[in-house]
Structure formats: structure tokens, C-alpha cells
C-alpha positions, -999 to +999 in steps of 0.1 A: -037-475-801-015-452-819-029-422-798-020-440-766+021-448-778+018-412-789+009-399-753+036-421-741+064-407-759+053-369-752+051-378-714+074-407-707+110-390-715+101-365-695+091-373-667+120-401-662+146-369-666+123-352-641+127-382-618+162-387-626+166-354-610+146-359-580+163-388-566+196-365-571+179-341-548+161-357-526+165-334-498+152-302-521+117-285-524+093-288-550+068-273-570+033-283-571+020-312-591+010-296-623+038-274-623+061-309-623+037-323-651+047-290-671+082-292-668+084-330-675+063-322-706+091-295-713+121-322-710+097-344-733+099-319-762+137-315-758+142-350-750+120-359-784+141-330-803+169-350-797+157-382-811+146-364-840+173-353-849+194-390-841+168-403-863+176-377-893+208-382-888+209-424-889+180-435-909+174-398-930+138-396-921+130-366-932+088-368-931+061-382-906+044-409-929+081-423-934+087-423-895+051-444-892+068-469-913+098-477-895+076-477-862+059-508-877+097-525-873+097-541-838+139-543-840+133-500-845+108-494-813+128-514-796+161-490-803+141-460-802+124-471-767+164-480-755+177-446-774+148-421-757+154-439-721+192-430-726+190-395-734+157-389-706+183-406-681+211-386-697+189-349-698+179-358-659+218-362-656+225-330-672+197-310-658+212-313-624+244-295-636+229-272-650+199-262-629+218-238-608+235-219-633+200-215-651+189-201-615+215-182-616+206-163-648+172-163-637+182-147-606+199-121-622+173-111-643+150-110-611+174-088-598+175-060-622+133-058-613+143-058-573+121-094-572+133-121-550+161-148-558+149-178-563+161-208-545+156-247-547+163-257-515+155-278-482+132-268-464+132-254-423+126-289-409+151-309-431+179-280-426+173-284-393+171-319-384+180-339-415+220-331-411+234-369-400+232-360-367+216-373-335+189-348-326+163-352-288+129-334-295+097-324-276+068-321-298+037-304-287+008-301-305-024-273-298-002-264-271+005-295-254+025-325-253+021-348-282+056-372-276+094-368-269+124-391-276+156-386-299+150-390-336+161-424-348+147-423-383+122-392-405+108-389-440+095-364-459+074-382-486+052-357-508+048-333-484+042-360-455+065-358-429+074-389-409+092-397-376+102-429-358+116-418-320+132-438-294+148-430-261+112-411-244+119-431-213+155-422-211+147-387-211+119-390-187+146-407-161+171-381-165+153-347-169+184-327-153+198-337-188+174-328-208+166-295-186+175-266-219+160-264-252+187-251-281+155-238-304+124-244-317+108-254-351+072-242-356+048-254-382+024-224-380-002-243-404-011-277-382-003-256-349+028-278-341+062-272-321+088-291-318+118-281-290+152-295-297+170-307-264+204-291-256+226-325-254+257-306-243+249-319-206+243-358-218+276-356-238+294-345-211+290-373-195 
């Protein structure tokens, strides 16, 4: 049992600061799975550095077997469960303040090798098409027609991209509105296109 609480407290902390973050940035790019497991588990050590040294500081526990002891105290979990969700909430906080001047650094240090910056940021299809405003699309897929209509609501949920359109028959009736294309996403991986309608004509109206 004690292994399991132990697991818990390495991994818990850490990933609530990494999902703190997240939902901050919901419209950013991430890493892989693992590497998101290996920087929670990095938050976790900071996170639990901090309580460490809260708990010196309050109770003066100084050793492990005298830490044990106090975890046998149901009124001291309790605190410490409150006191690590505050600081993993708190770190999550202060990680997204900090992020980019740590890419910054990072940056610069890539620089003086010639290497790429690096860059957490939205992706071609969100910069594109997740901006607030109304967009028309034509989607074809393996080079032909897979659906039209103007984008009324889209997710992108672990990598799974989501649309809900409206509108296909409007822009079937009118097609001297809907005549010029302004550009063209490409999704060279599942063989997809997707043409954005030039709405200058319909707003003209």
C-alpha cells in the first residue's frame, strides 16, 4: 500500500502542473506521450522539493522514518494532500510564465550551434482556421470531394481533429459566390485538402 501512495506522490503533483498548463494553452503543440510523462515527473520532483522543504520548515522533519510517522496522522495527509495540490496548481501557474523565457535561453544556446529555434506553437490548421472567424471550406480527400459547408464548430483532441459544417446547401445554390478559393491547407500524411472559399463576394452583399 505504501508503494502505491508513494507512486502517487512522485506522479500526481506533476502531472496536475502539467495539466494546469495545458488547459492555459490549449491551442499549442505538444510533445509525445512519454515525453509529457517525463516532464510531469520533472514538475513532481520540484513540486515534492518544495514540500520538503515546507515540511522542514513547519514540523522540523529532518529524516524519512520521522516523516513515516506523521503520515500515520490523518489531519497531516490531509494538509499535505491540500499543500502538494496548491503548489502543483501554483507550479502549472508559474510554468506558463516562465516557459517562454526558458525557450528563450534555450534558443539562444541553440543558436550559438546554428540549430533551429524552438517553438511551442499552433499548429498549420489551428493558425489557420481556429482565429474566431467564420471560415467556408471544400474538403477533398484522395483527390476528390469528401464535403463542403462553412465551419460552425472544430476540435483538435489528441491529435484528432474534429469538424461540425453547416451551410453545404447554401453554397451549392449560390456557386457564383463561392466561385475563388483564398488558399489551401494540405495534410500530406492522410492525402487531404481543404480549399478555403473567398467570402469577399458573399459579404458584399
Amino acid at each position: 500500500m505504501e508503494s502505491y501512495f508513494a507512486l502517487l506522490l512522485l506522479i500526481v503533483p506533476g502531472f496536475i502542473a502539467q495539466k494546469i498548463f495545458k488547459l492555459l494553452n490549449q491551442d499549442k503543440k505538444y510533445n509525445s506521450n512519454l515525453e509529457e510523462t517525463i516532464s510531469s515527473l520533472i514538475m513532481s520532483i520540484f513540486i515534492l522539493g518544495i514540500d520538503v522543504i515546507l515540511l522542514i520548515s513547519v514540523y522540523g522533519i529532518n529524516f524519512i522514518s520521522e516523516l513515516k510517522l506523521y503520515f500515520n496522522s490523518f489531519h497531516f495527509l490531509l494538509g499535505y494532500t491540500i499543500l502538494t495540490i496548491t503548489i502543483s496548481i501554483a507550479f502549472g501557474l508559474l510554468w506558463n510564465i516562465l516557459c517562454p523565457y526558458f525557450l528563450s535561453v534555450i534558443n539562444k544556446i541553440r543558436g550559438l550551434s546554428n540549430k533551429n529555434t524552438i517553438k511551442i506553437t499552433k499548429n498549420v490548421w489551428d493558425s489557420v482556421f481556429d482565429d474566431g472567424t467564420n471560415h467556408a471550406i471544400y474538403i477533398e480527400k484522395d483527390g476528390k470531394e469528401y464535403t463542403k459547408g462553412f465551419i460552425k464548430e472544430l476540435s483538435d483532441f489528441n491529435n484528432s481533429r474534429e469538424l461540425f459544417l453547416e451551410g453545404e446547401d447554401l453554397i451549392d445554390r449560390n456557386p457564383e459566390l463561392f466561385s475563388n478559393f483564398k488558399g489551401t491547407y494540405i495534410n500530406f500524411d492522410q492525402n487531404i485538402k481543404v480549399c478555403e472559399y473567398d467570402l469577399s463576394k458573399l459579404k458584399s452583399l
